[in-house]
MIMIRO-417637 format. One line per field, with one value per atom (N, C-alpha, C): atom name; chain; residue in three letters; residue number from 1; x, y, z. Coordinates in steps of 0.2 Angstrom, whole numbers, padded with zeros to 4 digits. Example, Ala and Ser with C-alpha at 12.3 -4.5 7.8 and 13.67 -1.06 7.14 Angstrom:
2
site = [N CA C N CA C]
unit = [A A A A A A]
code = [ALA ALA ALA SER SER SER]
pos = [1 1 1 2 2 2]
X = [0066 0062 0066 0064 0068 0064]
Y = [-0028 -0022 -0016 -0011 -0005 0000]
Z = [0039 0039 0039 0035 0036 0039]
This chain:
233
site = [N CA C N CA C N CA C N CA C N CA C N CA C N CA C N CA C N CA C N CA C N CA C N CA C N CA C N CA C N CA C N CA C N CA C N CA C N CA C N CA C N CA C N CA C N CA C N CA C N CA C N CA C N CA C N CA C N CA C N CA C N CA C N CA C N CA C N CA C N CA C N CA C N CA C N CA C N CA C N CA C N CA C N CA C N CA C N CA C N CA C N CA C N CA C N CA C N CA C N CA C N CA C N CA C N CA C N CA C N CA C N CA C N CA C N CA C N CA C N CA C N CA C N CA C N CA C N CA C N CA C N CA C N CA C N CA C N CA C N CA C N CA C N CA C N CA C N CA C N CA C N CA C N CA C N CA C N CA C N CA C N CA C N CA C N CA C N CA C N CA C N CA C N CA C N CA C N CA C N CA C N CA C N CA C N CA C N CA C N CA C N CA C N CA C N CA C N CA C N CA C N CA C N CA C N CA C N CA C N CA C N CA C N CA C N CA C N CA C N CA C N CA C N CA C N CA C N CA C N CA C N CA C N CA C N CA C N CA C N CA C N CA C N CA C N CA C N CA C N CA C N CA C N CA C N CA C N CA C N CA C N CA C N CA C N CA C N CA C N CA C N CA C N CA C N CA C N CA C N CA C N CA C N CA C N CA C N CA C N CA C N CA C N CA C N CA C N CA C N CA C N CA C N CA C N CA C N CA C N CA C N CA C N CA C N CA C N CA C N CA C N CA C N CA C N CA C N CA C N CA C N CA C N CA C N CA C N CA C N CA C N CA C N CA C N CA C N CA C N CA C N CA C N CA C N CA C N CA C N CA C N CA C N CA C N CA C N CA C N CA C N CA C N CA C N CA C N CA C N CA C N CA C N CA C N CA C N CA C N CA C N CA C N CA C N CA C N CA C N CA C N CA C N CA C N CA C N CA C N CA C N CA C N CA C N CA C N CA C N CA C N CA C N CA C N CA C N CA C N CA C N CA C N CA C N CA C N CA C N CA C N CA C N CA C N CA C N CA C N CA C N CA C N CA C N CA C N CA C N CA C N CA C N CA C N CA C]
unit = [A A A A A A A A A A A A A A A A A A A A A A A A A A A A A A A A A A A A A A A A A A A A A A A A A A A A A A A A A A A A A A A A A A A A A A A A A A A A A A A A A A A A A A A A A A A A A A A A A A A A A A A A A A A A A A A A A A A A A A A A A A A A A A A A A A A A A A A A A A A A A A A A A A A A A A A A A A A A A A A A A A A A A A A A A A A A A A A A A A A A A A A A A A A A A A A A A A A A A A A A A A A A A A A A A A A A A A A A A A A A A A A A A A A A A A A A A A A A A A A A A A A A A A A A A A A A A A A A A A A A A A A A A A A A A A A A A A A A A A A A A A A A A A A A A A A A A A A A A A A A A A A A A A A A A A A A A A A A A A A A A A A A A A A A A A A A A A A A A A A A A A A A A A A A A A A A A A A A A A A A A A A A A A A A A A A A A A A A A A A A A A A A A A A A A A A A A A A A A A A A A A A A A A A A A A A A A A A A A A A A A A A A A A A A A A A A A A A A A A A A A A A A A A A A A A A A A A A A A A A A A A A A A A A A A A A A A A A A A A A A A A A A A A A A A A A A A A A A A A A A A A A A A A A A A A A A A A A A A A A A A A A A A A A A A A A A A A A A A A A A A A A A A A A A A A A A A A A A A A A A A A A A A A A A A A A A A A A A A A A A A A A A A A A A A A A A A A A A A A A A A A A A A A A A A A A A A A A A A A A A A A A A A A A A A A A A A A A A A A A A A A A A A A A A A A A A A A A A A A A A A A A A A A A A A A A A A A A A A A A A A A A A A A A A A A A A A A A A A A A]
code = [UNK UNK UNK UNK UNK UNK UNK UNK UNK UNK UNK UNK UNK UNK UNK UNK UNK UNK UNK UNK UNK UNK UNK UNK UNK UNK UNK UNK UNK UNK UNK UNK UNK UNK UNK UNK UNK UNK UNK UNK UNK UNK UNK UNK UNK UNK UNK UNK UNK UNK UNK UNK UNK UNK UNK UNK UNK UNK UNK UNK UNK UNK UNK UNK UNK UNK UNK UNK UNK UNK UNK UNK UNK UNK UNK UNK UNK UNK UNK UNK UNK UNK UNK UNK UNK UNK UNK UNK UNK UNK UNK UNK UNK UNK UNK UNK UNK UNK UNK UNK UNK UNK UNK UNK UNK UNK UNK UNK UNK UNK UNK UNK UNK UNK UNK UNK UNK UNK UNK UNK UNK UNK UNK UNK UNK UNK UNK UNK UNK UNK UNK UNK UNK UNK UNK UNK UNK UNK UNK UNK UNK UNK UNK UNK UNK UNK UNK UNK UNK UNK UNK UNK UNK UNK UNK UNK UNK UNK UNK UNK UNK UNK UNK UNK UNK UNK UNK UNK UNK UNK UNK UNK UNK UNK UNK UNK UNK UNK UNK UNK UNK UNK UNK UNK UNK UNK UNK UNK UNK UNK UNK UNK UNK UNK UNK UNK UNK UNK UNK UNK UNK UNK UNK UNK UNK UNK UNK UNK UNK UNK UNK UNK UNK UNK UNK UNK UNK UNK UNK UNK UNK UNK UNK UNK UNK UNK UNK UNK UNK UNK UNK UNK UNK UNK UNK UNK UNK UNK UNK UNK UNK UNK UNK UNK UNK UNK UNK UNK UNK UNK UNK UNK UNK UNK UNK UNK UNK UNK UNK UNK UNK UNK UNK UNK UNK UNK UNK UNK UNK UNK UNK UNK UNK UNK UNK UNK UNK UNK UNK UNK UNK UNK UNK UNK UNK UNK UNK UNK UNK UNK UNK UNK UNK UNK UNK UNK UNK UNK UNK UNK UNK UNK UNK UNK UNK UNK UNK UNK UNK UNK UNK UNK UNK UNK UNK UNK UNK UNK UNK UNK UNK UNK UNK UNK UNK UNK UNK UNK UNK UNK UNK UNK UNK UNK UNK UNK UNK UNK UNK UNK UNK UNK UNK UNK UNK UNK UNK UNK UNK UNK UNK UNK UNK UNK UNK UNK UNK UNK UNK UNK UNK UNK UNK UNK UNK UNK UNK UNK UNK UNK UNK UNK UNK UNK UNK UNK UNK UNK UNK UNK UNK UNK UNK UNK UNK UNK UNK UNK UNK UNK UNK UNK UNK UNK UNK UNK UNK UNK UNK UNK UNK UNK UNK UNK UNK UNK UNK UNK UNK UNK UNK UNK UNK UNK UNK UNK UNK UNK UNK UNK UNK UNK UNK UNK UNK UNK UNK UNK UNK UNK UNK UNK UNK UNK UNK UNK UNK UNK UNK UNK UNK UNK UNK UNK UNK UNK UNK UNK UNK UNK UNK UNK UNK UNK UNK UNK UNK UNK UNK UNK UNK UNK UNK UNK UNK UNK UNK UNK UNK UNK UNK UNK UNK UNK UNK UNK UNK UNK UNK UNK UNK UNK UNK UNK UNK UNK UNK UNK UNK UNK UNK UNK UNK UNK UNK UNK UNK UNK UNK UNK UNK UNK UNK UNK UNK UNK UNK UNK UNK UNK UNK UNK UNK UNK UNK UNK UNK UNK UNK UNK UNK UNK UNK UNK UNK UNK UNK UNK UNK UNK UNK UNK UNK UNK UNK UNK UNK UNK UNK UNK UNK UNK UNK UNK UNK UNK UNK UNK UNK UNK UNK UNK UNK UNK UNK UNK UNK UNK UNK UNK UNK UNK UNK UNK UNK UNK UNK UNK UNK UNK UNK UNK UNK UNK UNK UNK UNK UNK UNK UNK UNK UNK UNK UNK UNK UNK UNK UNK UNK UNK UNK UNK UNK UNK UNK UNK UNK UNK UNK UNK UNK UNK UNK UNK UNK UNK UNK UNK UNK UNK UNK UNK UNK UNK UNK UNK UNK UNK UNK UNK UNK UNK UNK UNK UNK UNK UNK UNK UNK UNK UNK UNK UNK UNK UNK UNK UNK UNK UNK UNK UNK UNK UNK UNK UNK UNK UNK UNK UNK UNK UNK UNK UNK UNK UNK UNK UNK UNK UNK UNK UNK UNK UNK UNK UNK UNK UNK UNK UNK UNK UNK UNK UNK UNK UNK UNK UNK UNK UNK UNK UNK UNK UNK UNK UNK UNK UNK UNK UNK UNK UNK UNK UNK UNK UNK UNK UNK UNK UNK]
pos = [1 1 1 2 2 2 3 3 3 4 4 4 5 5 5 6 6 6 7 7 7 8 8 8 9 9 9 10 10 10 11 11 11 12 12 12 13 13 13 14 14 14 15 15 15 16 16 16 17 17 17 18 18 18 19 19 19 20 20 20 21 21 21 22 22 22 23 23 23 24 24 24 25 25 25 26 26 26 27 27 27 28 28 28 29 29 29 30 30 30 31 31 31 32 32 32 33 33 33 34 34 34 35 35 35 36 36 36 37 37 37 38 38 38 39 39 39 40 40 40 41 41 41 42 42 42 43 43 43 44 44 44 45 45 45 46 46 46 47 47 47 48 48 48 49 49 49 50 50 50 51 51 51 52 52 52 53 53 53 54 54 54 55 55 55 56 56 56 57 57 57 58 58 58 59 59 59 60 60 60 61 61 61 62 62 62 63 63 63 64 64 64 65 65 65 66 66 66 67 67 67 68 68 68 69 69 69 70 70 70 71 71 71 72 72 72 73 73 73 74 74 74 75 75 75 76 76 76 77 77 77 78 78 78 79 79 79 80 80 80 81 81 81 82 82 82 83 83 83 84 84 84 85 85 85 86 86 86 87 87 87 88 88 88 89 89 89 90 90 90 91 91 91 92 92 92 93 93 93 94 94 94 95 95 95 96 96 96 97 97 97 98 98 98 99 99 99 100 100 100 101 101 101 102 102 102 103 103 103 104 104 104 105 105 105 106 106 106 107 107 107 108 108 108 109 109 109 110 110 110 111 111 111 112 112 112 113 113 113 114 114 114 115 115 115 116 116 116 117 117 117 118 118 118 119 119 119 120 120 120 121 121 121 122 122 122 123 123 123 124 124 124 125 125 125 126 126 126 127 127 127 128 128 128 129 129 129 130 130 130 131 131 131 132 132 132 133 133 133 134 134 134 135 135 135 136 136 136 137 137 137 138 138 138 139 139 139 140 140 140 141 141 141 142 142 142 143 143 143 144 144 144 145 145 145 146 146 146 147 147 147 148 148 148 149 149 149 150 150 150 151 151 151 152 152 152 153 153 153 154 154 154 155 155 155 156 156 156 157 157 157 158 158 158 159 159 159 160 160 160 161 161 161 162 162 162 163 163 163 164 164 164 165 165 165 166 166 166 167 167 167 168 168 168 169 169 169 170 170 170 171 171 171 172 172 172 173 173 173 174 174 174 175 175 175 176 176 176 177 177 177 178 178 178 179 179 179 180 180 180 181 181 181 182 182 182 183 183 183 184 184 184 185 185 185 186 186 186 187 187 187 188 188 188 189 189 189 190 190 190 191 191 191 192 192 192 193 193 193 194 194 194 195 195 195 196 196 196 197 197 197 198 198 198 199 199 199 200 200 200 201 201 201 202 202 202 203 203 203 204 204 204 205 205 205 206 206 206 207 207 207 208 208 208 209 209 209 210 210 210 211 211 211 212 212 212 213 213 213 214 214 214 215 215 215 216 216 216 217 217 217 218 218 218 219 219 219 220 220 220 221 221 221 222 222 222 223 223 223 224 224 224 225 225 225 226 226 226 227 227 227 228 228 228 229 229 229 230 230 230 231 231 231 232 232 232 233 233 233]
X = [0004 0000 0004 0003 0007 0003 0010 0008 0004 0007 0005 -0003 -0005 -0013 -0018 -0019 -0024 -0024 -0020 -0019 -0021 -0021 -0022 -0029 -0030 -0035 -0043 -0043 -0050 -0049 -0044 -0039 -0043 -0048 -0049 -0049 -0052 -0050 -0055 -0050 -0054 -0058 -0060 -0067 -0067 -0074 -0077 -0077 -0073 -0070 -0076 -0075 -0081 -0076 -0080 -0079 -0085 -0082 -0086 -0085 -0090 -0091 -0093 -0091 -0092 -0090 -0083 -0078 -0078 -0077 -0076 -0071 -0070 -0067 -0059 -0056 -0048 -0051 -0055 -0058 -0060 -0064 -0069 -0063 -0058 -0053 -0052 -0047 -0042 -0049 -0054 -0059 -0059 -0063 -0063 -0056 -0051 -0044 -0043 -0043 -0044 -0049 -0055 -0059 -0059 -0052 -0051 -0056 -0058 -0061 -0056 -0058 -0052 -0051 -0058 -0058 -0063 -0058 -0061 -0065 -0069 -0074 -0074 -0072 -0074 -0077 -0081 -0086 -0088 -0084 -0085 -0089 -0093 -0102 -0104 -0103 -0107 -0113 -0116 -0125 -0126 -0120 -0119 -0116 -0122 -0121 -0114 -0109 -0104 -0100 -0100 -0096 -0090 -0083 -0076 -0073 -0068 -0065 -0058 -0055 -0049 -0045 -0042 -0039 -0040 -0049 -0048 -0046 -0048 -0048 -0041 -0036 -0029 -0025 -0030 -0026 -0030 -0032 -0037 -0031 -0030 -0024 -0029 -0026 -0031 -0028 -0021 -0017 -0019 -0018 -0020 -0023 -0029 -0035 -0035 -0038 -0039 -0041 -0040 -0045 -0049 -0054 -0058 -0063 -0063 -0067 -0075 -0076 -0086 -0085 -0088 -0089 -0093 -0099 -0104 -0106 -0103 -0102 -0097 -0092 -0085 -0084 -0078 -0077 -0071 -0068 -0062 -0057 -0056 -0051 -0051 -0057 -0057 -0058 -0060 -0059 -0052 -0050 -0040 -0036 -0039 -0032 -0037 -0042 -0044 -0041 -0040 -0036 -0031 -0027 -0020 -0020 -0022 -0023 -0025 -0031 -0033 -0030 -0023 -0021 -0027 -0030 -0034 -0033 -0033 -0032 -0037 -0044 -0050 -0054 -0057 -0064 -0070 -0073 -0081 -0085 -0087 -0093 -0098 -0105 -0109 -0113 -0111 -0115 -0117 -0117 -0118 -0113 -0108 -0102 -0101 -0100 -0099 -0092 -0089 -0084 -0079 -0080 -0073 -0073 -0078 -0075 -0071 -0074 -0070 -0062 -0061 -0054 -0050 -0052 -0050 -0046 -0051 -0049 -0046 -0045 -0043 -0043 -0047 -0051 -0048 -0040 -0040 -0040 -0042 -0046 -0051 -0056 -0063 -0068 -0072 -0076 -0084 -0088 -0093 -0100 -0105 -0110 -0114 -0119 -0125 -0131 -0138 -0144 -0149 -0149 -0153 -0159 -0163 -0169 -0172 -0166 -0167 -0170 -0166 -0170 -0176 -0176 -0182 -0188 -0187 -0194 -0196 -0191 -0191 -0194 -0192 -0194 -0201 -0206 -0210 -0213 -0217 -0218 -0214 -0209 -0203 -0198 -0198 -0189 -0186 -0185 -0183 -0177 -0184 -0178 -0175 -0179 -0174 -0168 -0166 -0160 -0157 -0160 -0155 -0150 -0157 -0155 -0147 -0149 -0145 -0136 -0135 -0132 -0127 -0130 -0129 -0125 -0131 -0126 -0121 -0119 -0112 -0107 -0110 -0105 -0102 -0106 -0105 -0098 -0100 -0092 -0087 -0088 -0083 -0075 -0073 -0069 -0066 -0068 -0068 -0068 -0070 -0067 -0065 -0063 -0060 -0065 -0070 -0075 -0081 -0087 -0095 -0097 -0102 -0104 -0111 -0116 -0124 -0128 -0131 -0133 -0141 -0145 -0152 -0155 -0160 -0163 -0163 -0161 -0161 -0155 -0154 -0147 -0145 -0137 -0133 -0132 -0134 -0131 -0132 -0131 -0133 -0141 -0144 -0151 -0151 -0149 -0151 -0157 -0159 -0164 -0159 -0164 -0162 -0166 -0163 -0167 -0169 -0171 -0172 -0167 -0163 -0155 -0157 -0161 -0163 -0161 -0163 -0162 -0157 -0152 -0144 -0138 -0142 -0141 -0140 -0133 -0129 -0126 -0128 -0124 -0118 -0115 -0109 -0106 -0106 -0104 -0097 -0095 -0086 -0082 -0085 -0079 -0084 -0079 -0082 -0088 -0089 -0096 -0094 -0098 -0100 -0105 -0110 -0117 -0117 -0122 -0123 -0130 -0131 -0140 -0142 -0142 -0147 -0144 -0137 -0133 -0133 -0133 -0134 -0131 -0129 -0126 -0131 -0138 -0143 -0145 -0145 -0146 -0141 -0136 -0129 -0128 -0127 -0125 -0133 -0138 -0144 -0145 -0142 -0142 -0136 -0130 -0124 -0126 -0132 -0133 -0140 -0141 -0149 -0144 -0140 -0137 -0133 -0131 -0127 -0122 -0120 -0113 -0107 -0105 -0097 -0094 -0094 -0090 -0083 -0079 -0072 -0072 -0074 -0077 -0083 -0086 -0093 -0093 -0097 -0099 -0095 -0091 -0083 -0083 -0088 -0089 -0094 -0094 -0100 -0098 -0104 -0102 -0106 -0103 -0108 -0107 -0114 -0113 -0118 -0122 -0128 -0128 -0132 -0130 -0128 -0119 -0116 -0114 -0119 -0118 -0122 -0119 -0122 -0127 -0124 -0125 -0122 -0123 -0122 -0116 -0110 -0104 -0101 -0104 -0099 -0103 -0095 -0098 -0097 -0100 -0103 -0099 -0093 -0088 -0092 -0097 -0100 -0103 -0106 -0111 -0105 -0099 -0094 -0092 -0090 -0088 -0094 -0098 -0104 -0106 -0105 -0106 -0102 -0095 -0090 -0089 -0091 -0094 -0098 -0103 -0109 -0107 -0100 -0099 -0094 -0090 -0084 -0083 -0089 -0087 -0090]
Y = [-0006 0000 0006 0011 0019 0021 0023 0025 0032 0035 0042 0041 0040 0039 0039 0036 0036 0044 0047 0054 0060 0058 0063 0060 0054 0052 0057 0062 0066 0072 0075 0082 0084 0088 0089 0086 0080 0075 0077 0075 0079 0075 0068 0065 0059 0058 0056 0049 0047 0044 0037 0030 0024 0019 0019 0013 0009 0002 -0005 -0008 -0007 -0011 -0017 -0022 -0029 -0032 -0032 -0038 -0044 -0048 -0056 -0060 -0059 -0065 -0060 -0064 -0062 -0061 -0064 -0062 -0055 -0054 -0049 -0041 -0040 -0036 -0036 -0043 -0039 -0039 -0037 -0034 -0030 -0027 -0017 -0016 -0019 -0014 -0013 -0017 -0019 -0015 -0014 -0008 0000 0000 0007 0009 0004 0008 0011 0016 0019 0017 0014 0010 0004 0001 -0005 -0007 -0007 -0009 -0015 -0018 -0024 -0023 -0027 -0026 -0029 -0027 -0029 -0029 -0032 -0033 -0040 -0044 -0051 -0052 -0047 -0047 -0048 -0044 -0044 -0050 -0050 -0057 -0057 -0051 -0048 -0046 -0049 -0048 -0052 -0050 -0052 -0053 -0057 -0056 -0053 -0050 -0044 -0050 -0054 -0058 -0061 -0061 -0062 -0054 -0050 -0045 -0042 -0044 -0043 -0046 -0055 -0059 -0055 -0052 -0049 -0042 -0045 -0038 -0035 -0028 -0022 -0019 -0020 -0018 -0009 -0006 0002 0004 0002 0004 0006 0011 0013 0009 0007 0002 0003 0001 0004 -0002 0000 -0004 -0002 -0006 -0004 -0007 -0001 -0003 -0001 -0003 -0002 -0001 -0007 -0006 -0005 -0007 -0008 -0002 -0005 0005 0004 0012 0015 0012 0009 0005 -0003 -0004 -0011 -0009 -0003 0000 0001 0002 0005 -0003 -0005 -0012 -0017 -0017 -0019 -0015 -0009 -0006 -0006 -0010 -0013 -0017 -0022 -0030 -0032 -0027 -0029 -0024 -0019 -0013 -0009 -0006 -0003 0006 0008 0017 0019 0019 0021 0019 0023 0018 0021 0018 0020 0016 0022 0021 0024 0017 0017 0017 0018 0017 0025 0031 0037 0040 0038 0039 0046 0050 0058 0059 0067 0068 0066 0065 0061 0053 0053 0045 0046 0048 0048 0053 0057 0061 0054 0050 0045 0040 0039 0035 0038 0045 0047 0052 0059 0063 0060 0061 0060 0052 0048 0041 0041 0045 0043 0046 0041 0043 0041 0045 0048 0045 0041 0040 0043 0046 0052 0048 0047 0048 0052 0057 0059 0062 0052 0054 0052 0052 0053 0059 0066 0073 0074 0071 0073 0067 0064 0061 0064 0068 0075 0078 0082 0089 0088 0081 0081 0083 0088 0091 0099 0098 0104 0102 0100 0097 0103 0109 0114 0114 0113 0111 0105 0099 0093 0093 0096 0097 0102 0110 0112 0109 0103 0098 0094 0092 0088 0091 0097 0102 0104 0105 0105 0103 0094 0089 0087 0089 0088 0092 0098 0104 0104 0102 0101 0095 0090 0083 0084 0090 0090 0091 0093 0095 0090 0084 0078 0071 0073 0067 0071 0065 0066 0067 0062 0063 0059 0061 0059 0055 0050 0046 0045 0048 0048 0045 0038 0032 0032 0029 0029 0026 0025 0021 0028 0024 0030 0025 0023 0019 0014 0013 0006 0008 0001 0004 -0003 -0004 -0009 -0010 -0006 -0006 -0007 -0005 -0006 -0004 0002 0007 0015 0019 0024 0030 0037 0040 0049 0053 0057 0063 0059 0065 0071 0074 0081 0084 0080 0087 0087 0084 0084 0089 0089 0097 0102 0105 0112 0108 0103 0103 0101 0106 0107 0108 0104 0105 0106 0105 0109 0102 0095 0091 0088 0084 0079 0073 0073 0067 0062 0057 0050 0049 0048 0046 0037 0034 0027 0027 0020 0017 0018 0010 0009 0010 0012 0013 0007 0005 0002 0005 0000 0004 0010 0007 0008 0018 0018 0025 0029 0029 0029 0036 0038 0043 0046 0047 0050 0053 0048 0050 0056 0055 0061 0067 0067 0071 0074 0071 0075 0075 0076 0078 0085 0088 0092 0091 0083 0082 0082 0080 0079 0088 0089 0095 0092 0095 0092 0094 0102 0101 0098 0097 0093 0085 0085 0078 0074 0071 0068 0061 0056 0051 0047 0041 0036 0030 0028 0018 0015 0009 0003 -0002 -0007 -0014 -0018 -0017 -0022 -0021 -0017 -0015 -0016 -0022 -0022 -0031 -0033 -0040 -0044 -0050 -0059 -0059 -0059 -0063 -0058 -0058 -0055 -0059 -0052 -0052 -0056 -0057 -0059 -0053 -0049 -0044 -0047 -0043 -0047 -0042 -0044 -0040 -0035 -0038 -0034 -0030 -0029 -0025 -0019 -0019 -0016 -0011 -0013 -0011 -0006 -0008 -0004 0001 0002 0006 0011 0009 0014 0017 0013 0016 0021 0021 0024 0031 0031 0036 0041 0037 0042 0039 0036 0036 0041]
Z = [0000 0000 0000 -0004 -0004 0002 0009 0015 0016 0008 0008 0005 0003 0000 0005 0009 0015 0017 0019 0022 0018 0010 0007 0004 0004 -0001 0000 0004 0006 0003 0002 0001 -0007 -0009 -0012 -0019 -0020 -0025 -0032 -0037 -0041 -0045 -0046 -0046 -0041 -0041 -0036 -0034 -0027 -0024 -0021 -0023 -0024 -0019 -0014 -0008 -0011 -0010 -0009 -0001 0003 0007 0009 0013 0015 0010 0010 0007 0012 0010 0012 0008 0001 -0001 -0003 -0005 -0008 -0017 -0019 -0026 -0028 -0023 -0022 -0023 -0018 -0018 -0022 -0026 -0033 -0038 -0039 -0042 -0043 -0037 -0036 -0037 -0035 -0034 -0043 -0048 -0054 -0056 -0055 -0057 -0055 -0051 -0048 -0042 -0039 -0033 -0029 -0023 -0019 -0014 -0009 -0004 -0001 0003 0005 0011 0010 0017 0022 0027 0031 0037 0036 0041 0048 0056 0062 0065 0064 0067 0067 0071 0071 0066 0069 0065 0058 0055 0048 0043 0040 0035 0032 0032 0027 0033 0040 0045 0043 0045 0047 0051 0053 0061 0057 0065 0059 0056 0059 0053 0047 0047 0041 0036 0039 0037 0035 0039 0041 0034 0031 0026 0020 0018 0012 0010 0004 0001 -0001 -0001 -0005 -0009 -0011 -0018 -0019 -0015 -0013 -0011 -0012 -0008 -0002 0001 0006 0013 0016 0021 0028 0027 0031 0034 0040 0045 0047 0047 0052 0057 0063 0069 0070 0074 0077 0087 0089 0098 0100 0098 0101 0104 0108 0113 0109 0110 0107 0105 0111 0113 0110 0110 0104 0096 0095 0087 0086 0092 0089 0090 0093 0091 0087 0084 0077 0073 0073 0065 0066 0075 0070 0069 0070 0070 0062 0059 0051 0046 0049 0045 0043 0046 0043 0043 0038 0037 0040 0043 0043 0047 0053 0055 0055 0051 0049 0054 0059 0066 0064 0065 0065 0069 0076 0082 0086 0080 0084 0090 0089 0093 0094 0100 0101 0097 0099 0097 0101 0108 0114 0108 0107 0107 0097 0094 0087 0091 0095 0096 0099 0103 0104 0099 0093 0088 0085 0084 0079 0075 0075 0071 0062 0060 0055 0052 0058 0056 0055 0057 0058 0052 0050 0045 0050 0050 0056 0051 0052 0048 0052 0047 0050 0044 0046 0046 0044 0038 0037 0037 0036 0039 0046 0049 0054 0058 0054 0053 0053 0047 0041 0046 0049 0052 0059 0063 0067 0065 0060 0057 0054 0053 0052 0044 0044 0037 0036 0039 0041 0036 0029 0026 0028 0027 0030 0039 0042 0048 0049 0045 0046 0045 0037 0035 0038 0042 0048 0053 0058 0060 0059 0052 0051 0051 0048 0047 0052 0059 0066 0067 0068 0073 0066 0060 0058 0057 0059 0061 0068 0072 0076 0078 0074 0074 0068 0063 0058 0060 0065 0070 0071 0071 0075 0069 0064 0059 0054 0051 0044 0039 0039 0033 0036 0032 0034 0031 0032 0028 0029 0024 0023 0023 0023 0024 0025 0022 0023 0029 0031 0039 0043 0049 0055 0061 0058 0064 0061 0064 0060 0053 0047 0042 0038 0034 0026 0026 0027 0024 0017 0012 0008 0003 0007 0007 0002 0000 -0003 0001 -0001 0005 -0003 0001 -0002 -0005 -0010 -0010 -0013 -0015 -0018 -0014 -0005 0001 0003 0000 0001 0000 -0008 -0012 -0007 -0010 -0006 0003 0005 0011 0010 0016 0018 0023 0028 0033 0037 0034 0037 0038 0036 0032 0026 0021 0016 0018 0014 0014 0008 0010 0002 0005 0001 0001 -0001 0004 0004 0005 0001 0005 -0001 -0004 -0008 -0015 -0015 -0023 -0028 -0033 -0039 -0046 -0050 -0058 -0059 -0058 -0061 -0059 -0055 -0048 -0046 -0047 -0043 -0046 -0051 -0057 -0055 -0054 -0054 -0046 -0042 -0034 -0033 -0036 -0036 -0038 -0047 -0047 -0042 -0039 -0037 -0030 -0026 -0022 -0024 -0030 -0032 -0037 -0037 -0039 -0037 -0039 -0036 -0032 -0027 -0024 -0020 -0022 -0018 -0011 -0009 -0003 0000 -0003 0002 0000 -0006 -0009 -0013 -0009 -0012 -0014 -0013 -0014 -0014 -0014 -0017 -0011 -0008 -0004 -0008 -0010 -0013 -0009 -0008 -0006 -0008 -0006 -0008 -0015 -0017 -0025 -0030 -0027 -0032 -0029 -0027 -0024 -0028 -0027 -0031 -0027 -0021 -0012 -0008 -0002 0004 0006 0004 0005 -0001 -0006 -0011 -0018 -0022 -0025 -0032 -0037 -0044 -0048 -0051 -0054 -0058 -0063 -0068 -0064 -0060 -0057 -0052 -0051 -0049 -0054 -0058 -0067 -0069 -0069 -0072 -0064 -0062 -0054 -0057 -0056 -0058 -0066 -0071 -0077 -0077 -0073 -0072 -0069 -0064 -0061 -0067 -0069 -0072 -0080 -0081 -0090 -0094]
């Protein structure tokens, strides 16, 4: 892996940076790394069908790719000797973690997932203040991670669900975002632009998973290819 890449990989990129998450096999990596994806997802959750333990995660080459972890309970202290244990550049927490707990991990490790309609189901017939809302609690943590990650549901993460990105448009919260939840070859190009498009400050990237799978945790080379064809062809 170039040491230097993880560090700089958010620094104002000039097209739009495609994480696959819930890798499992050795196949699956040299794919994306072969389709030019930037980063690599593994996922620490029991729960999840697409769950890893670090060593598997630790035996899984990623031929540059950035690598990146999901965590959801772990305390700090078990996210930071999993990311050395599976090498990992990144820990993407999905358990609502404050800013002490991301300063712990790491500001320039941590990638923060936030909830949208979690807003927008507060704010009721308000999208107006939902998306205030939401604005807030991320200005509030921008201080404290490296980058955001947008995700449809209202807690946790692989739904599978798609959310209302029209009211994404113009956010900017004081670090980068990639938008997740519910991406496909087919949507993916159409969901970027109904967020704005690619901004090097704001909307820097794309997560696929489900989307771009056979099976749950095994990904479908074609359907990878065409994700990313769809973003930058």
């Amino acid at each position: 892996m170039n040491p230097s890449k993880p560090a700089t990989l958010f620094d104002t990129p000039s097209r739009l940076l495609v994480k696959v998450c819930g890798l499992t096999r050795q196949q699956d990596a040299d794919a994306c790394a072969q389709a030019g994806v930037d980063l690599c997802g593994f996922i620490f959750h029991p729960a999840s069908p697409r769950g890893v333990t670090p060593a598997v995660a630790a035996g899984l080459h990623s031929h540059g790719m950035a690598r990146v972890g999901v965590f959801v309970r772990q305390s700090a202290d078990e996210v930071l000797a999993i990311m050395d244990a599976a090498r990992l550049d990144f820990a993407q927490l999905h358990g609502g973690q404050d800013a002490a707990f991301c300063d712990r991990v790491g500001p320039e490790r941590v990638i923060r997932v936030a909830w949208p309609q979690r807003h927008a189901d507060a704010a009721g017939l308000n999208p107006g203040a939902g998306l205030a809302s939401l604005h807030a609690e991320l200005a509030g943590l921008a201080p404290h991670v490296r980058c955001f990650l947008l995700d449809a549901g209202t807690s946790g993460g692989g739904h599978g669900a798609t959310m209302d990105w029209a009211a994404l448009r113009g956010l900017a919260p004081g670090a980068p975002w990639l938008l997740a939840g519910g991406l496909t070859p087919d949507n993916v190009a159409s969901a970027v632009a109904a967020c704005g498009g690619h901004d090097p400050g704001a909307l820097i990237g794309v997560d696929l998973n489900s989307g771009v799978e056979s099976a749950p945790g095994q990904k479908n080379v074609r359907l990878v290819a065409s994700a990313l064809a769809a973003l930058r062809g």
